[in-house]
Rosetta silent file (secondary structure, phi, psi, omega in degrees, C-alpha in Angstrom):
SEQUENCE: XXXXXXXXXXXXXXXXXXXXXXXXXXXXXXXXXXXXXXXXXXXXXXXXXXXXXXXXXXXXXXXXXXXXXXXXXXXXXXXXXXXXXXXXXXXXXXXXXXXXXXXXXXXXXXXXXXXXXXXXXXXXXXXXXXXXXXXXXXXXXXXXXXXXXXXXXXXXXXXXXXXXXXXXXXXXXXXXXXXXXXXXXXXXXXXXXXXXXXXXXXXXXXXXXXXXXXXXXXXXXXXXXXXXXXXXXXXXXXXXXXXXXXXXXXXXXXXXXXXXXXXXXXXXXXXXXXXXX
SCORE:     score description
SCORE:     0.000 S_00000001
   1 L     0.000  163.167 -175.309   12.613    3.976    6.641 S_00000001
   2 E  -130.859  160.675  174.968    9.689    2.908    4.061 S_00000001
   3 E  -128.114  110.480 -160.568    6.495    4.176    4.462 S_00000001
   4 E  -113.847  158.540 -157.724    4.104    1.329    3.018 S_00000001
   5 L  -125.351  127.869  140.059    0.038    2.088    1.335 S_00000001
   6 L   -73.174  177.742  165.371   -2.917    0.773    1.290 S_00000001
   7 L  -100.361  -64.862 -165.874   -4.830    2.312   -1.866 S_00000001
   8 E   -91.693  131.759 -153.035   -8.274    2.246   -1.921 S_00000001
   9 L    58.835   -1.793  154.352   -9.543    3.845    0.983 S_00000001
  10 L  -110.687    2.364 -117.767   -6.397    4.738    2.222 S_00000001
  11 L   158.657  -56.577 -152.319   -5.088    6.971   -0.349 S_00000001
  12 E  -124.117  157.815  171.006   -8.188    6.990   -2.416 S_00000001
  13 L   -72.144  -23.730 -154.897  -11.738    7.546   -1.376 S_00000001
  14 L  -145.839 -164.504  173.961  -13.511    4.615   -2.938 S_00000001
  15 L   -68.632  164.442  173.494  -12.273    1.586   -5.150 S_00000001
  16 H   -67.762  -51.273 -173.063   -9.789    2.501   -8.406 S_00000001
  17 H   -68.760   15.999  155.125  -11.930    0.814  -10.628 S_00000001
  18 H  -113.606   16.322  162.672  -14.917    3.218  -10.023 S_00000001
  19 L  -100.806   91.787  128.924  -13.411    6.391  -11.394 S_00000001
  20 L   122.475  -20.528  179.130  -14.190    6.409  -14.978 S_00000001
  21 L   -91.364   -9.808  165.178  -13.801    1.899  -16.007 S_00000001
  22 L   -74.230  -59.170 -174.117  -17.168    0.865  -14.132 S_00000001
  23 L   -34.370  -44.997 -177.521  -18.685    4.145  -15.861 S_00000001
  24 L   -68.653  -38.591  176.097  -16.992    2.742  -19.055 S_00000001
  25 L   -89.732   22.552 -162.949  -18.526   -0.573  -18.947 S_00000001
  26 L    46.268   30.975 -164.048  -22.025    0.700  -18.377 S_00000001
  27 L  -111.512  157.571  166.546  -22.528   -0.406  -15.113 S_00000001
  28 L  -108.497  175.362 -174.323  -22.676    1.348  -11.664 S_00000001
  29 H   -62.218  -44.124  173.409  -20.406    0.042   -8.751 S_00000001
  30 H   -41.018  -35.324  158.755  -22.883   -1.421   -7.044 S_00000001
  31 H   -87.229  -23.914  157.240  -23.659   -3.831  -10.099 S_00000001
  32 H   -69.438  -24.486 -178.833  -20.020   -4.385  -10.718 S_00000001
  33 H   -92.054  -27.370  174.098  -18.973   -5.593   -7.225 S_00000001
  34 H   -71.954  -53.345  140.864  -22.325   -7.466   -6.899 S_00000001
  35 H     8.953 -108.155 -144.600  -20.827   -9.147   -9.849 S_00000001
  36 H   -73.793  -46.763  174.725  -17.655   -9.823   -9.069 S_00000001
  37 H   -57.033  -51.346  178.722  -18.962  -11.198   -5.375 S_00000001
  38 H    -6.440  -83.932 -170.489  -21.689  -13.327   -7.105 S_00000001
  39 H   -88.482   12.043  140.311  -19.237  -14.994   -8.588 S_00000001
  40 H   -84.121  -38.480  134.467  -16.372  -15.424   -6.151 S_00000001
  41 H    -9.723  -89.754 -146.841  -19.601  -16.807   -4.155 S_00000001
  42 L   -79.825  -23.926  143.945  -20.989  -19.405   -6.525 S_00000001
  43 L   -14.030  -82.187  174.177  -17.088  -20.184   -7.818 S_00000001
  44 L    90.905   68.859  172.365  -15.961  -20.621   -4.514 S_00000001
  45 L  -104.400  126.173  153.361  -13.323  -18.050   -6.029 S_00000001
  46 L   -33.498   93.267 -162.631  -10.743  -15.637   -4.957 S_00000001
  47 H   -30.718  -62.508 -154.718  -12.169  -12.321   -4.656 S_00000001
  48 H   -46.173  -51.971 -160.157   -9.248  -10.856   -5.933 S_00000001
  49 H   -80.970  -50.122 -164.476   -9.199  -13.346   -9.170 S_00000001
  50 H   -85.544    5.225  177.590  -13.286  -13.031   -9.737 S_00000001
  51 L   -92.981 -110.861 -176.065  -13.018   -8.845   -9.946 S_00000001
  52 L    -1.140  -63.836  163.527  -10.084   -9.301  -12.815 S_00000001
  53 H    -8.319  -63.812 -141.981  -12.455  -12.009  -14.109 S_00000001
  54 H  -114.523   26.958  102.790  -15.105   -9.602  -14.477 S_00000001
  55 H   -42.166  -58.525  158.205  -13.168   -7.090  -15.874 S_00000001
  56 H   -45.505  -57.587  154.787  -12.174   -8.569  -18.454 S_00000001
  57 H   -16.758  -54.603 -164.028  -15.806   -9.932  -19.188 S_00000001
  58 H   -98.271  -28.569  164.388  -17.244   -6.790  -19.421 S_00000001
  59 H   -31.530  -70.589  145.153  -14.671   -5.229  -21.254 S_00000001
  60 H    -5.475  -79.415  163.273  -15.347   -7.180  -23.813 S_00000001
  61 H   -43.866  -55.751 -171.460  -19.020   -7.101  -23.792 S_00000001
  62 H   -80.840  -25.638  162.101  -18.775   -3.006  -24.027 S_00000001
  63 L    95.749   73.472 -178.271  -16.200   -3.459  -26.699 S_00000001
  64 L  -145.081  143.879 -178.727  -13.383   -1.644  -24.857 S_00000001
  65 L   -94.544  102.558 -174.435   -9.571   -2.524  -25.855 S_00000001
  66 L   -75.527   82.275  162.181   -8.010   -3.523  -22.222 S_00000001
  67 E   -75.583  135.036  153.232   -4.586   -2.046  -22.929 S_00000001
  68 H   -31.840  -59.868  172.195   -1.976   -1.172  -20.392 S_00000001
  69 H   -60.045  -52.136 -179.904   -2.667    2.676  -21.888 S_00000001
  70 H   -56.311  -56.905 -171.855   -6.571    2.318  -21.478 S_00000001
  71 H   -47.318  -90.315  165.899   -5.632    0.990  -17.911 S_00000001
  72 H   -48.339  -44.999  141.929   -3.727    4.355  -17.274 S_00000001
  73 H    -0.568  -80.177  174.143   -6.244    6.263  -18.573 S_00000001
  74 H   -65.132    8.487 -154.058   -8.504    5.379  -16.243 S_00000001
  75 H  -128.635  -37.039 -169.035   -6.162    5.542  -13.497 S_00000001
  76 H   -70.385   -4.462  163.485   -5.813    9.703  -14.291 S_00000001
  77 L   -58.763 -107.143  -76.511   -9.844    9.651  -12.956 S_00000001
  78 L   -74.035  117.544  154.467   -8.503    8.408   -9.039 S_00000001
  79 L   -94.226  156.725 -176.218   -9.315   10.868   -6.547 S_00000001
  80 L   -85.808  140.473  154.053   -7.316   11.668   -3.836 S_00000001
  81 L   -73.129  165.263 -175.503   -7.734   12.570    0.053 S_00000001
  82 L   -70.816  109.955  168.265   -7.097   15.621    0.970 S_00000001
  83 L   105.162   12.805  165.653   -3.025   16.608    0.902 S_00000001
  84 L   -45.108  -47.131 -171.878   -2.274   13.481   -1.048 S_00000001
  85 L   -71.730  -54.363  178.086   -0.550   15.147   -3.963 S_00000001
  86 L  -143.623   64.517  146.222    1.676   16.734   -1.526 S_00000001
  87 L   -79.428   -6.864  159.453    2.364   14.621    1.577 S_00000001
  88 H   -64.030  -56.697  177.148    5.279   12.611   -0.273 S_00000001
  89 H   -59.306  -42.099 -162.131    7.623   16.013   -0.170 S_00000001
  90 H   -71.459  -36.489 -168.939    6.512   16.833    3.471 S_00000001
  91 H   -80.876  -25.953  173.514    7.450   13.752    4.424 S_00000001
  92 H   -83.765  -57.632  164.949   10.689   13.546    2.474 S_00000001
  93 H   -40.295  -63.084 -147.772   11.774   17.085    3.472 S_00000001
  94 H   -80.990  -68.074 -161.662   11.066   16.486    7.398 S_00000001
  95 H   -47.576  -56.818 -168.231   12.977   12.650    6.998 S_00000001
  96 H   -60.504  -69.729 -173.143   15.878   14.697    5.409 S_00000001
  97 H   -33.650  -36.566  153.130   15.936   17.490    7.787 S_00000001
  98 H   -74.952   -6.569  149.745   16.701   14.397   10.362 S_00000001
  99 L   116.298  -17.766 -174.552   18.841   13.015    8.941 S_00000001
 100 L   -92.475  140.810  178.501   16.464    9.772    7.777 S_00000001
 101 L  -102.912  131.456  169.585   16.067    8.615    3.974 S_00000001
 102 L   -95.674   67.259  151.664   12.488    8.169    3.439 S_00000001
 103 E   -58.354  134.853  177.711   10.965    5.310    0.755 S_00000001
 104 E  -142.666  160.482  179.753    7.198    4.489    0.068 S_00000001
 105 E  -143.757  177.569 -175.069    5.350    2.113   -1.710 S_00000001
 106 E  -120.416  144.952  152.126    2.283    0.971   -2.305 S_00000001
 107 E   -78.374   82.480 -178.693    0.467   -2.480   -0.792 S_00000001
 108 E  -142.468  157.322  158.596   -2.570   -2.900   -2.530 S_00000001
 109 E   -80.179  -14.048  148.167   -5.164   -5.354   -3.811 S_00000001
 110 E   -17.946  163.440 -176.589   -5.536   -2.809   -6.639 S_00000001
 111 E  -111.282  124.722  170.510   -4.644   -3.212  -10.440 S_00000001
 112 H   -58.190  -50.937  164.298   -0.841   -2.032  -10.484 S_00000001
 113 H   -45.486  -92.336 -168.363   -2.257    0.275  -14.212 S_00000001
 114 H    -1.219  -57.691 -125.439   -4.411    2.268  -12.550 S_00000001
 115 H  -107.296  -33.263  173.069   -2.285    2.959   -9.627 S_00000001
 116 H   -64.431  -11.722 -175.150    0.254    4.094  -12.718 S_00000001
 117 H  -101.806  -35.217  170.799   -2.148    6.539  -14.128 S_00000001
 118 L   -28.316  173.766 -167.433   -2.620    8.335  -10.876 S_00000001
 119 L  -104.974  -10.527  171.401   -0.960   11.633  -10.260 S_00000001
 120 L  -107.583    6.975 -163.341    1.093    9.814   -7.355 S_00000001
 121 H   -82.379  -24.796  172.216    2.459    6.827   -9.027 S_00000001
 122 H   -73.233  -10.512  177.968    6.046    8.530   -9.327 S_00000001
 123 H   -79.157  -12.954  174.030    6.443    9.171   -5.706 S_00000001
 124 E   -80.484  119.915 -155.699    6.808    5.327   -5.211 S_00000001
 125 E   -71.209  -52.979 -157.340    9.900    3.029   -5.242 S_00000001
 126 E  -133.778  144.833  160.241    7.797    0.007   -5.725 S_00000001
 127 E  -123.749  105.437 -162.481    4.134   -0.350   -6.368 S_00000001
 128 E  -107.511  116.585 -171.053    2.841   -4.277   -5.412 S_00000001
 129 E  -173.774  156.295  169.567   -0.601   -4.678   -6.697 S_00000001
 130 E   -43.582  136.329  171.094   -2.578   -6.697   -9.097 S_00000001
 131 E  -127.764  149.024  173.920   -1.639   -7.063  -12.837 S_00000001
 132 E   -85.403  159.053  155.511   -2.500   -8.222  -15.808 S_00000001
 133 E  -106.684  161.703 -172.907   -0.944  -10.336  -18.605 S_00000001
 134 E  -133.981  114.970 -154.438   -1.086   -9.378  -21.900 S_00000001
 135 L   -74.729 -159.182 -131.752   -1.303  -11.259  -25.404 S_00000001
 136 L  -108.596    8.190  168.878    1.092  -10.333  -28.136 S_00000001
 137 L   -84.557  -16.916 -164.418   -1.707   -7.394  -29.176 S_00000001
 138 L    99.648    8.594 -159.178   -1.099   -5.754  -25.591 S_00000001
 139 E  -110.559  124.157  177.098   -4.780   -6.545  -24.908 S_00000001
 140 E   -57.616  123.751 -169.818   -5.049   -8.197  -20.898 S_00000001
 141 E  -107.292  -25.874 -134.861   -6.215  -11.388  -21.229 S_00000001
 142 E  -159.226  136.046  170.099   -5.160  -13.311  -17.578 S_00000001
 143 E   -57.914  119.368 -179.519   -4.440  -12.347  -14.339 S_00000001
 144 E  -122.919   22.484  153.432   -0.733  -12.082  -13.967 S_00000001
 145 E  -168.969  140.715  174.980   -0.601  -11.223  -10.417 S_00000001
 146 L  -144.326  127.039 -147.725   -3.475  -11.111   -7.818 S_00000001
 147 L  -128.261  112.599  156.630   -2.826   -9.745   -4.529 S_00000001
 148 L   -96.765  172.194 -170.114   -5.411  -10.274   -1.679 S_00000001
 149 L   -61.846 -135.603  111.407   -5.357   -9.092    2.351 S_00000001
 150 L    93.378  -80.358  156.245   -3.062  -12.501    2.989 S_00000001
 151 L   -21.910  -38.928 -152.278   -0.492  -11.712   -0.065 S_00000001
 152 H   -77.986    3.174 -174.583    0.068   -8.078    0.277 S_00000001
 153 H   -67.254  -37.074  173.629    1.991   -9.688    3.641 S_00000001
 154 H   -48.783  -61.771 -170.578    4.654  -11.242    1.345 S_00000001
 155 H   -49.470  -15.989  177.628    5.601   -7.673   -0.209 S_00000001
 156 H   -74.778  -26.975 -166.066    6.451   -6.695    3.571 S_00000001
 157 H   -93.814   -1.885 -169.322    9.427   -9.122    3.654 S_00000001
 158 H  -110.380  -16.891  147.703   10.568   -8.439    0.066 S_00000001
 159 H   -63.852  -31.403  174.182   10.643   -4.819    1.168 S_00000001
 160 H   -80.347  -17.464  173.127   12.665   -4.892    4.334 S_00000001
 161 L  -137.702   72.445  172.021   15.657   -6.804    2.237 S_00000001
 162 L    21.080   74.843  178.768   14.964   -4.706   -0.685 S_00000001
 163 L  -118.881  104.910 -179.081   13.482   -7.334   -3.446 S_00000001
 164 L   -85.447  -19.994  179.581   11.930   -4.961   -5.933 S_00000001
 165 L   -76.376  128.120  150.540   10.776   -8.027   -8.168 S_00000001
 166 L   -23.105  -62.487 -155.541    7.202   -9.841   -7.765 S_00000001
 167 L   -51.455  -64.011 -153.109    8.109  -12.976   -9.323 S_00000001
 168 L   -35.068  139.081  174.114   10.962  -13.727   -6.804 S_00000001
 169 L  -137.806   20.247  168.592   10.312  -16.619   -4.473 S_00000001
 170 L  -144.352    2.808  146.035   13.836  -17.373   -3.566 S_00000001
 171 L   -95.492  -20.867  164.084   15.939  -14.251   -1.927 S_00000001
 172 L   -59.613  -18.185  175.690   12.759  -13.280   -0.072 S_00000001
 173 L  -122.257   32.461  159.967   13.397  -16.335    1.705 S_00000001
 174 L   -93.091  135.908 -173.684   16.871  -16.403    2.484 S_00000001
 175 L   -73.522  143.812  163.036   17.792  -15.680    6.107 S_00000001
 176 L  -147.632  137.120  169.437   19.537  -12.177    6.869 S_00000001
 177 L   -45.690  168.246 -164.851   20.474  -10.344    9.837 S_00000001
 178 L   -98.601  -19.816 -165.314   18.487   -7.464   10.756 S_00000001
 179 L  -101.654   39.771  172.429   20.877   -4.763   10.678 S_00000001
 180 L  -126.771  -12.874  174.770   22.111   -6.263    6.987 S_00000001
 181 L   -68.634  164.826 -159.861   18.619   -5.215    5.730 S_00000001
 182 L   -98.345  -17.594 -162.885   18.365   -2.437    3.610 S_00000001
 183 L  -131.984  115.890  179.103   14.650   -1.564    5.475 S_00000001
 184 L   -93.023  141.769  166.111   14.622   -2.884    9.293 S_00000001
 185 H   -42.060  -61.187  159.384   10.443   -3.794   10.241 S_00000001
 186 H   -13.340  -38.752 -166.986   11.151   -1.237   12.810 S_00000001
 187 H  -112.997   35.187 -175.483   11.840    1.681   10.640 S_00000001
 188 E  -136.973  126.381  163.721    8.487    0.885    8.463 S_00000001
 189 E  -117.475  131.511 -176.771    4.695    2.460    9.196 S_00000001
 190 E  -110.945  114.931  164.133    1.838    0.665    7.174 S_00000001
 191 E   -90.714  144.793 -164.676   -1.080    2.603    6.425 S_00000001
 192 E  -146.563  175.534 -174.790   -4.792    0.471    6.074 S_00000001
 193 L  -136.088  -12.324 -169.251   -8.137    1.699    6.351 S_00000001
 194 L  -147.716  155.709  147.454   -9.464   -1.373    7.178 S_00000001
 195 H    -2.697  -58.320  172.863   -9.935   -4.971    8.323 S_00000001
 196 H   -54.869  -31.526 -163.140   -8.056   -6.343    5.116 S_00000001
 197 H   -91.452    5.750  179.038   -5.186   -4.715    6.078 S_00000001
 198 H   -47.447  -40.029 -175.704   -4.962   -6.510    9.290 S_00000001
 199 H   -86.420    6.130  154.914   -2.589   -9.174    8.539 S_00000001
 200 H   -68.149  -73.997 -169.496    0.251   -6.221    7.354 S_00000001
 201 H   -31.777  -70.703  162.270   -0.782   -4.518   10.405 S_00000001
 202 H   -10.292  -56.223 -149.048    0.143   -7.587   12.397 S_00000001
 203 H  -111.753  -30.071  160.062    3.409   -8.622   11.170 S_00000001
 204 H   -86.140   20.152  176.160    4.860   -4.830   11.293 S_00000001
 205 H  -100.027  -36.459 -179.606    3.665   -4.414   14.636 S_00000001
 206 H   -55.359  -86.967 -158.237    5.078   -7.639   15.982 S_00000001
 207 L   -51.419   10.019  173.163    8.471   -7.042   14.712 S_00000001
 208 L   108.716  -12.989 -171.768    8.469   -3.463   16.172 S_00000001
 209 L   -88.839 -179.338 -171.960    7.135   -1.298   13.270 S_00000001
 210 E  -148.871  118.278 -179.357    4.162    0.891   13.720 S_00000001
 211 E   -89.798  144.647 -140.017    0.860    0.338   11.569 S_00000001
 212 E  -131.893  130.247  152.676   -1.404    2.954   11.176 S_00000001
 213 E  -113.979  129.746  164.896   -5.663    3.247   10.319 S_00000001
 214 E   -79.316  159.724  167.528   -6.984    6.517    8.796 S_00000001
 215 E  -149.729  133.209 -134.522  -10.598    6.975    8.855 S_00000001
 216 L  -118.201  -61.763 -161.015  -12.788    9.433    6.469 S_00000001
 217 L  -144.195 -158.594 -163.554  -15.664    9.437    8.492 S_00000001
 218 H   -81.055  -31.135 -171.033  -17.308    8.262   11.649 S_00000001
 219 H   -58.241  -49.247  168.181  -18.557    4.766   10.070 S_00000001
 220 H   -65.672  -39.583 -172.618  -14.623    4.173    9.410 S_00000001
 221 H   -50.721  -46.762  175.685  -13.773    5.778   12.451 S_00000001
 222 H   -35.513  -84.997  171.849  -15.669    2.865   14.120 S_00000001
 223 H   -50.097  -12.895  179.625  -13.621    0.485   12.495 S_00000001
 224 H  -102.419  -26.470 -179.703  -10.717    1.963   12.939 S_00000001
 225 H   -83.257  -15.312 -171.014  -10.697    2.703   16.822 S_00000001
 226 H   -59.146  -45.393 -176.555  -11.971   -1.308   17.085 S_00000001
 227 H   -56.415  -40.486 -167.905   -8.207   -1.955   15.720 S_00000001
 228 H   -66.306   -8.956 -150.786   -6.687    0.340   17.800 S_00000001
 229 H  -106.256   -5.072  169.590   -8.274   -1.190   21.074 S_00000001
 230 L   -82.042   -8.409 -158.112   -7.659   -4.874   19.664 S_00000001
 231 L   105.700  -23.424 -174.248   -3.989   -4.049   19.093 S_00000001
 232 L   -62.590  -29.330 -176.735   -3.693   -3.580   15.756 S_00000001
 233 L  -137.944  155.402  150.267   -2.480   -0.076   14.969 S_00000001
 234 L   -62.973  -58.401 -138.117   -0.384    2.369   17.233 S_00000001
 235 L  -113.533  153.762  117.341   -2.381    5.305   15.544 S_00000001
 236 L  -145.666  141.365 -152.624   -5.517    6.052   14.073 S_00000001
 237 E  -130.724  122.486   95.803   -5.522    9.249   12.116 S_00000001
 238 E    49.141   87.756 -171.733   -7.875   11.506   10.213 S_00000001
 239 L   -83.211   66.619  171.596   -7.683   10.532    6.269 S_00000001
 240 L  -151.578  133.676  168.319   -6.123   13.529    5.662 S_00000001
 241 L   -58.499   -4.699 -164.727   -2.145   14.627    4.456 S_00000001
 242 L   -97.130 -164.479 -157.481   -1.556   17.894    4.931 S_00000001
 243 L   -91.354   19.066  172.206    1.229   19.451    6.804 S_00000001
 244 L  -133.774   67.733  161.656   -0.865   20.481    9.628 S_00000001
 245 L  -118.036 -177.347 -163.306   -3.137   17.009    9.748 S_00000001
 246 H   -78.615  -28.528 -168.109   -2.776   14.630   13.140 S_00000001
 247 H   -66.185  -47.126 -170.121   -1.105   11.954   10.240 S_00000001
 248 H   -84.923  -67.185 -174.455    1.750   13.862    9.521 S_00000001
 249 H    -7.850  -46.803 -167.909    2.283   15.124   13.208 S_00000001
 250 H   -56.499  -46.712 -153.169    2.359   10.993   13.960 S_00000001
 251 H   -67.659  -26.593  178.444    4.777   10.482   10.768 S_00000001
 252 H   -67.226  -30.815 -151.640    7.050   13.314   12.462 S_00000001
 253 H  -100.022  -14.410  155.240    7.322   12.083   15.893 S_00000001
 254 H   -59.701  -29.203 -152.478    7.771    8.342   14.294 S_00000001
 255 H   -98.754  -35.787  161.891   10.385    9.672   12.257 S_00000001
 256 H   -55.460  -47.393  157.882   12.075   11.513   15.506 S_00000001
 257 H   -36.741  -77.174  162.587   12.072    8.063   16.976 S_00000001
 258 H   -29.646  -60.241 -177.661   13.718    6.324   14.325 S_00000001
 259 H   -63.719  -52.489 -171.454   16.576    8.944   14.139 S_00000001
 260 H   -50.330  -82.404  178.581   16.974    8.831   18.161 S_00000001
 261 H   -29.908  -79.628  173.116   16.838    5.355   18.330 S_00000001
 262 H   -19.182  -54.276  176.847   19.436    4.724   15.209 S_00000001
 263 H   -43.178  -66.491  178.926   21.773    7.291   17.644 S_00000001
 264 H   -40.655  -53.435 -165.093   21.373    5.442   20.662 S_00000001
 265 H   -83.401  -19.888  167.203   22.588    2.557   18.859 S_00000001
 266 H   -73.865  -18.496  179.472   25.469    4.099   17.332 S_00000001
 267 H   -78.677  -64.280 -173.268   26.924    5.331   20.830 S_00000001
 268 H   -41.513  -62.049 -160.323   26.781    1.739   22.123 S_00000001
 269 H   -69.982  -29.940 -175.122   28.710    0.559   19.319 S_00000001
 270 H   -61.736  -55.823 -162.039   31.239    3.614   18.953 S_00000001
 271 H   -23.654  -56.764 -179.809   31.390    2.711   23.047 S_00000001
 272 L   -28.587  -29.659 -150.410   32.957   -0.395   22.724 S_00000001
 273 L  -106.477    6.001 -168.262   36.122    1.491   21.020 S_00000001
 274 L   -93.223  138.163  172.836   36.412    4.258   23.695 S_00000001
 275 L  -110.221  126.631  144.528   39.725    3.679   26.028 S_00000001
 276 L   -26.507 -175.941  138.636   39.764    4.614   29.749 S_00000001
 277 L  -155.748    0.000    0.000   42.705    6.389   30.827 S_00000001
């Protein structure tokens, strides 16, 4: 089964970029995102595309070397919800004890560095998030992937028949059976925090999977019960990991499912091969 991420706000309390690279550029968040909207505004830009923009910009301007290593830097600033650090093992441990192999990754509109400097970036098979390209100094000049609410949908289908590469645009779209995938939509829960993450939510709920919204406080909470009563989520949970939060209860009794189910379908097939007498 995969267990798929939002980041920010779903993982993390706030955006990536405001522990310690807003701070860095002399700005507070509030004047970097008014920024970066401005000018997806007057642009008639791609959020996604005018933040990177305006990274770069300002980088610049403050006289900061945008390195892949600066980039992780900044990424060992990310704070965590609570039980963050070590809700990967509980969840691996319980999946074992059943019998299920557990993978997670992350879905985010995030910069892919950052997410590398964290203290969680090793618990992940794949991490699909914004990137940079980089001239022949190492210094990011150009977006070299930018992942919006719409995008991170692609990374659902390149996960279910194991495609760990971005780039690819041609075995993500070759037809396969479901039970030749290495990840069925079924066996996958997508956590979001939000609106953006609706059109994930969507496409692993259709196909049978079960999407999830945490909420930190009541203002998310809002937002989060609107999905469940629209459809959107199975769940909404408590933005908190540990082994006694409501989140992992869910992730256990999904993960009892999953095993059950799997059974059930192995006695019908063994069935077939059973002789009367």
């Amino acid at each position: 089964m995969a267990l798929i991420y939002d980041f920010d706000g779903t993982l993390s309390p706030g955006n990536m970029q405001e522990y310690g690279f807003i701070q860095a550029l002399g700005k507070s968040k509030e004047e970097f995102w008014e920024m970066s909207n401005e000018m997806s505004l007057k642009q008639e830009m791609n959020g996604v595309l005018a933040y990177m923009k305006i990274m770069i910009d300002e980088a610049k301007k403050a006289g900061i070397s945008l390195t892949r290593d600066s980039f992780v830097a900044f990424g060992r600033n990310i704070e965590l919800y609570p039980g963050v650090k070590e809700w990967f093992g509980l969840v691996n441990e319980y999946g074992k004890s059943r019998g299920v192999e557990v993978e997670h990754y992350i879905n985010s509109s995030g910069m892919t560095e950052l997410i590398e400097g964290s203290p969680i970036a090793h618990e992940f098979k794949k991490i699909f998030a914004c990137s940079f390209l980089y001239d022949e100094n190492g210094i990011a000049v150009w977006p070299a992937v930018a992942v919006d609410f719409t995008a991170k949908t692609q990374f659902l289908f390149k996960i279910t028949k194991g495609i760990m590469d971005i780039a690819d645009n041609r075995l993500v779209n070759e037809s396969r059976k479901d039970e030749d995938k290495p990840v069925q939509f079924k066996n996958m829960i997508y956590f979001g925090d939000g609106e953006t993450d609706v059109p994930c939510m969507k496409i692993v709920k259709m196909f049978g999977g079960n999407p999830i919204a945490v909420y930190p406080d009541i203002r998310k909470y809002a937002i989060a019960k609107k999905l469940l009563d629209q459809g959107r989520v199975n769940f909404i949970c408590p933005s908190e990991y540990t082994a006694d939060s409501y989140n992992f209860k869910v992730v256990k009794a999904i993960i009892d499912k999953i095993k059950a189910e799997s059974d059930y379908e192995a006695l019908g097939r063994s069935s077939e091969r059973v002789i009367h007498l």
